[in-house]
C-alpha positions in Angstrom: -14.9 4.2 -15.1 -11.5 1.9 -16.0 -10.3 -0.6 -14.0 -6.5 0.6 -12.9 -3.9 -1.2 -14.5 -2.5 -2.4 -11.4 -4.2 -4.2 -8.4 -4.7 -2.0 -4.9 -3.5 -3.1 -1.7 -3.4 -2.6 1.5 -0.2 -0.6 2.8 0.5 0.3 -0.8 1.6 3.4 -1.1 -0.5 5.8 -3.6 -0.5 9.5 -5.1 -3.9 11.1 -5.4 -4.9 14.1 -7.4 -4.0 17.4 -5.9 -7.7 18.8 -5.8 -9.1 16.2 -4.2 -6.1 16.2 -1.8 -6.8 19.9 -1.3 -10.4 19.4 -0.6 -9.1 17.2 2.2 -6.9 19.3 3.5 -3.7 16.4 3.2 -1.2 16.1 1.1 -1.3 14.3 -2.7 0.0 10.7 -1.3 -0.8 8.2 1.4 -1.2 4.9 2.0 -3.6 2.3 1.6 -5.4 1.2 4.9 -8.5 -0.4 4.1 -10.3 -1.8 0.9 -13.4 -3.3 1.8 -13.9 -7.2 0.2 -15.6 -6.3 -3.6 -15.7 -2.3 -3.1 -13.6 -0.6 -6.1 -12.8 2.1 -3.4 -10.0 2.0 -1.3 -9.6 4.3 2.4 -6.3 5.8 2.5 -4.1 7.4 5.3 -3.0 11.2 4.6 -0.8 13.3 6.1 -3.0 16.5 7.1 -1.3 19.9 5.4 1.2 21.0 7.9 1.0 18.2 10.3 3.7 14.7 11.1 3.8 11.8 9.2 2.2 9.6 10.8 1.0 11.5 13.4 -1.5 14.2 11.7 -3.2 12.0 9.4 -6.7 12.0 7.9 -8.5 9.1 6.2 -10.0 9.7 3.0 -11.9 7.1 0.7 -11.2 7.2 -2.7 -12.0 4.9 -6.2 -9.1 2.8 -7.4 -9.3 4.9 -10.6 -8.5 8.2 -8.7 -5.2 6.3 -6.9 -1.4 6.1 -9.3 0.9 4.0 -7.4 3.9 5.7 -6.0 7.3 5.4 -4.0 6.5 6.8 -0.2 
């Protein structure tokens, strides 16, 4: 496993791959909610498939190398 080449935060916002998303049942972005202190896995906050932002949401944890930094 890399390290990413950007540093995770909380309430960044993140893309994650599409099948692990599917597996999930939410969509392929969220946002960072928890990274516990000297994990290299971060929780983040989906939207479920077919449900409201911020309303539906899942929470999925995930390694830093599976999260790409995105614009929400």
């Amino acid at each position: 496993m890399t390290a990413p080449d950007w540093t995770p935060a909380e309430y960044d916002y993140v893309a994650i791959p599409a099948e692990i998303a599917a597996r999930h049942g939410v969509e392929a972005r969220g946002t960072i909610v928890d990274i516990p202190v000297g994990a290299k896995a971060a929780t983040v906050e989906c939207t479920r498939l077919g449900g409201r932002r911020g309303l539906d949401t899942a929470l999925v944890d995930l390694p830093f190398e599976a999260l790409t930094p995105t614009a929400y």
